[in-house]
C-alpha positions as CSV (number, residue, x, y, z in Angstrom):
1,X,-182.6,10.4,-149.9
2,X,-181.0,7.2,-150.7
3,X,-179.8,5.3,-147.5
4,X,-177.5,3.0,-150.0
5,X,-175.6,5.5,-150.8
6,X,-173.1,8.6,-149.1
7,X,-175.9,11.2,-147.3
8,X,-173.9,14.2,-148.0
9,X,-175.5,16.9,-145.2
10,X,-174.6,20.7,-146.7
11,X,-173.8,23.0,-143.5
12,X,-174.1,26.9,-144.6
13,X,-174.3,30.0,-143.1
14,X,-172.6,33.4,-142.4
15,X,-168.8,33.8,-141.3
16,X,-168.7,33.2,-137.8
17,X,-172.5,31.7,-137.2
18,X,-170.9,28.4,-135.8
19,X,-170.9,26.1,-138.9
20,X,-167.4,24.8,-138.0
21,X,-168.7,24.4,-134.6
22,X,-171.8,22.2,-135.1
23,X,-169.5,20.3,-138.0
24,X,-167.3,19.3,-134.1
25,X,-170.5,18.4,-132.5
26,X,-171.6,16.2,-135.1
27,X,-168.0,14.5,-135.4
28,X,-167.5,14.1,-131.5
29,X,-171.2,12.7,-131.1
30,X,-171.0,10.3,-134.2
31,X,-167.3,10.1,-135.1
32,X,-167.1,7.1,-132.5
33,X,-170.0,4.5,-134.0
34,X,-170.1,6.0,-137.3
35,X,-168.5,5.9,-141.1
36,X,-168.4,9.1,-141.3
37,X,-166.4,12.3,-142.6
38,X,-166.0,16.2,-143.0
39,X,-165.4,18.9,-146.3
40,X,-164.8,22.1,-145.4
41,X,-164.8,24.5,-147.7
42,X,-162.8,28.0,-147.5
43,X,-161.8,31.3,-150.0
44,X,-158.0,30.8,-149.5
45,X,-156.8,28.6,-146.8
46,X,-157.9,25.3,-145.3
47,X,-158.7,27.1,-142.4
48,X,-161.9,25.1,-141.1
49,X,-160.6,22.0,-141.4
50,X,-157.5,22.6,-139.6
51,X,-159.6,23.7,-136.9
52,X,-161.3,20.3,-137.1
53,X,-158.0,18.5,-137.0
54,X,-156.4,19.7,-134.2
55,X,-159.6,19.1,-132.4
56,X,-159.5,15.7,-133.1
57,X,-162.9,15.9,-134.4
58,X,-162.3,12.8,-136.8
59,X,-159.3,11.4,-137.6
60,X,-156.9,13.5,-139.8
61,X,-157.7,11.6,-143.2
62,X,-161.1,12.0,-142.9
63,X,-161.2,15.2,-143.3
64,X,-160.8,17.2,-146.4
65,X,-160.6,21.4,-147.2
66,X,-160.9,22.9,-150.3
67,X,-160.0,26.2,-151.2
68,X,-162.7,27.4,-153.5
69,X,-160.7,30.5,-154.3
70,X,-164.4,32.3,-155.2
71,X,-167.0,33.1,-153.7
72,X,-168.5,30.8,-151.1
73,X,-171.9,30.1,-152.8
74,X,-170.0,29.2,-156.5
75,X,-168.7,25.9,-154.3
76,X,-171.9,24.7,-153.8
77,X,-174.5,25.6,-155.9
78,X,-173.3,26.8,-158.8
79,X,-170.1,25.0,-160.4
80,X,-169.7,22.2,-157.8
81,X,-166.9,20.1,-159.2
82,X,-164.0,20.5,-156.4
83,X,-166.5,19.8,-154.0
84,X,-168.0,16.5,-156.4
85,X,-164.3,15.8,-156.5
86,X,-163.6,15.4,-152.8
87,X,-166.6,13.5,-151.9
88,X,-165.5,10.8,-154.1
89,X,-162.2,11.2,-152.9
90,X,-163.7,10.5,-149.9
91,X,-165.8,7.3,-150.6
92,X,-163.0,6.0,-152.2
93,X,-161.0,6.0,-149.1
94,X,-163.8,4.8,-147.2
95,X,-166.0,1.7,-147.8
96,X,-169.5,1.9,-147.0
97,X,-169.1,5.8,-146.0
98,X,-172.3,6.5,-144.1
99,X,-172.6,10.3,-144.3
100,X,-170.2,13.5,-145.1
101,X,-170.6,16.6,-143.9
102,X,-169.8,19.4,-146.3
103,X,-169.4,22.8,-144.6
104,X,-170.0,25.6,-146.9
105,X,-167.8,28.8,-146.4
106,X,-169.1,31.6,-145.3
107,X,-172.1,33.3,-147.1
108,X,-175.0,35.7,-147.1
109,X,-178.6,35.0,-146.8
110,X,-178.6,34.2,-150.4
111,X,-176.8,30.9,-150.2
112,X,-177.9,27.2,-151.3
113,X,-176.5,23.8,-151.9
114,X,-177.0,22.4,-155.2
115,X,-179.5,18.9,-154.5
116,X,-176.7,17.7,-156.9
117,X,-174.2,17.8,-154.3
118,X,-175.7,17.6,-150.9
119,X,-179.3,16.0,-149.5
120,X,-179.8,17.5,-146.3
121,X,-179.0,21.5,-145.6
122,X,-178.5,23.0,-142.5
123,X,-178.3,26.7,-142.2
124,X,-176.8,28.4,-139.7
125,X,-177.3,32.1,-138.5
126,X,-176.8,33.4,-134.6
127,X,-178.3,36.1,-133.1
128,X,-175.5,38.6,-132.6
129,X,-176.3,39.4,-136.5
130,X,-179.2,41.3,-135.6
131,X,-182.5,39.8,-134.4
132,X,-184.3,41.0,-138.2
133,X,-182.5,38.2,-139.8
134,X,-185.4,35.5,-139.7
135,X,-187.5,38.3,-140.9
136,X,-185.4,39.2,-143.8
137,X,-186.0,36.0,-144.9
138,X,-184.0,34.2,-148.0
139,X,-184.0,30.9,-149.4
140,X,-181.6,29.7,-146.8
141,X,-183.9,30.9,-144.0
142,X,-187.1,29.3,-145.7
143,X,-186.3,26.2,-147.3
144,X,-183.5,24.8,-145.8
145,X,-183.9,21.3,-143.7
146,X,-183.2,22.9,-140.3
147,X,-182.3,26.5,-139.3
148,X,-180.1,26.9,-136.3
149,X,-180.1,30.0,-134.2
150,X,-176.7,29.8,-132.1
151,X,-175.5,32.1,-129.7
152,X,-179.1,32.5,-128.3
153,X,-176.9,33.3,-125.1
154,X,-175.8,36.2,-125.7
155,X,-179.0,37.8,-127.0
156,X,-179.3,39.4,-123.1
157,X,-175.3,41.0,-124.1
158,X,-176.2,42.2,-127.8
159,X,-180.0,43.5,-127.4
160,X,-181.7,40.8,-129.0
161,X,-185.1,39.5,-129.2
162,X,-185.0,36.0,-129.2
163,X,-189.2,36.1,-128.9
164,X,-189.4,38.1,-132.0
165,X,-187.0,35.8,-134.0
166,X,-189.1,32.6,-133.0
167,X,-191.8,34.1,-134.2
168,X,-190.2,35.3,-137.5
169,X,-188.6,31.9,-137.9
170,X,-192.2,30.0,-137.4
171,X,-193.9,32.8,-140.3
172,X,-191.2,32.1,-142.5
173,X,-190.8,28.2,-142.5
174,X,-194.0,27.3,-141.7
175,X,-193.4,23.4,-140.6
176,X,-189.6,23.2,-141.3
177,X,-188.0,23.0,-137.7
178,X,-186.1,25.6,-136.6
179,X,-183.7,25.4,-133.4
180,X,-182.5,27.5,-131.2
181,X,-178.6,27.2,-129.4
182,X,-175.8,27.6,-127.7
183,X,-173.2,25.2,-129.5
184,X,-170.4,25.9,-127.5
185,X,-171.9,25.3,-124.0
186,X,-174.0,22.5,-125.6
187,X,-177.5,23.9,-125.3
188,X,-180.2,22.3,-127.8
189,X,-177.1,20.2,-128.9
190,X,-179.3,17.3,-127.8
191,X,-182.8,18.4,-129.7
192,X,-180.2,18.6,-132.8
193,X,-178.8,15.4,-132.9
194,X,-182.2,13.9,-132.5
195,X,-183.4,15.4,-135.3
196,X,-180.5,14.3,-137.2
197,X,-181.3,10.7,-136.0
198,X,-184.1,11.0,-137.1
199,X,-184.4,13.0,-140.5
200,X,-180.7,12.3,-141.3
201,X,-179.6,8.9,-140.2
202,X,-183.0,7.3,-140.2
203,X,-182.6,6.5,-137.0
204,X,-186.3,5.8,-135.5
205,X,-186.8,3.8,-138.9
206,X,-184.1,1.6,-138.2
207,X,-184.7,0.8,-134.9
208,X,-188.9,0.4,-135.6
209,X,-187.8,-2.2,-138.3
């Protein structure tokens, strides 16, 4: 990645995984001391980012939906223009723009984010899905930058094995990290934000330099 430039950090995942939710962790963590700003993307509405809005995540202007009017995964992997589009709307608004988060809508185990259109992907799955998702696997599941497992509290309420899918998520990513969450209560909210210090922001870099 190019720390000059816009980081552009792609957030995917299934409807209702808690994409929209780590997108207002990020924001209320970083909005204060960082340049910073949020594309949503949905089918037909703007949905996500009035939900972003009216939790004063970031100020109203720096947040952006676009109605894809397709399916999810067109947005961002395959003909990524509207999304091209806002992210230079975007840095045009805002000098020296340190990072945008670009929420995908949501998808199945098949999605990706074109490396022409974001650097960093998160992908987000929660356990109420079933605890054989790790182990079906998928690009998402292997290759993406982190996997998040959210809603590992109610695994207890919905029969699942959180055991199992830690060791399904270690045999498929082999050294990617993989997390494990609560986002709404804010467990493993702090091991996620140092890893985007880290891996994202550069952080440990900067402040060894």
């Amino acid at each position: 990645m190019n720390t000059k430039n816009t980081i552009r950090v792609g957030i995917g995942g299934p409807v209702g995984s808690g994409k929209s939710t780590l997108c207002l962790a990020l924001c209320r963590h970083y909005g204060p001391s960082r340049n910073m700003a949020v594309i949503t993307n949905d089918i037909y509405t703007r949905e996500d980012a009035r939900m972003l809005i009216e939790a004063s995540a970031l100020p109203e202007e720096r947040i952006l939906g676009v109605e894809t009017g397709g399916c999810p995964h067109t947005a961002i992997r395959d003909d990524i223009s509207m999304n091209l589009d806002a992210v230079r709307d975007l840095r045009d608004r805002f000098d020296g723009l340190e990072f945008i988060l670009i929420e995908s809508g949501g998808d199945n185990l098949t999605a990706t984010f074109s490396p022409e259109l974001a650097d960093v992907f998160i992908y987000v799955i929660d356990v109420t899905e079933g605890d054989d998702i790790p182990r079906k696997g998928g690009p998402a599941i292997a290759n993406s930058d982190l996997l998040v497992v959210n809603k590992a509290d109610l695994a207890p309420h919905v029969g699942a094995d959180v055991a199992a899918m830690e060791r399904d998520c270690a045999a498929k990513r082999g050294e990617r990290p993989f997390l494990f969450t609560d986002l709404k209560s804010g467990r493993g909210v702090p091991d996620l934000l140092e890893w985007f210090d880290r891996e994202v922001l550069f952080a440990d870099v900067m402040t060894a330099g």
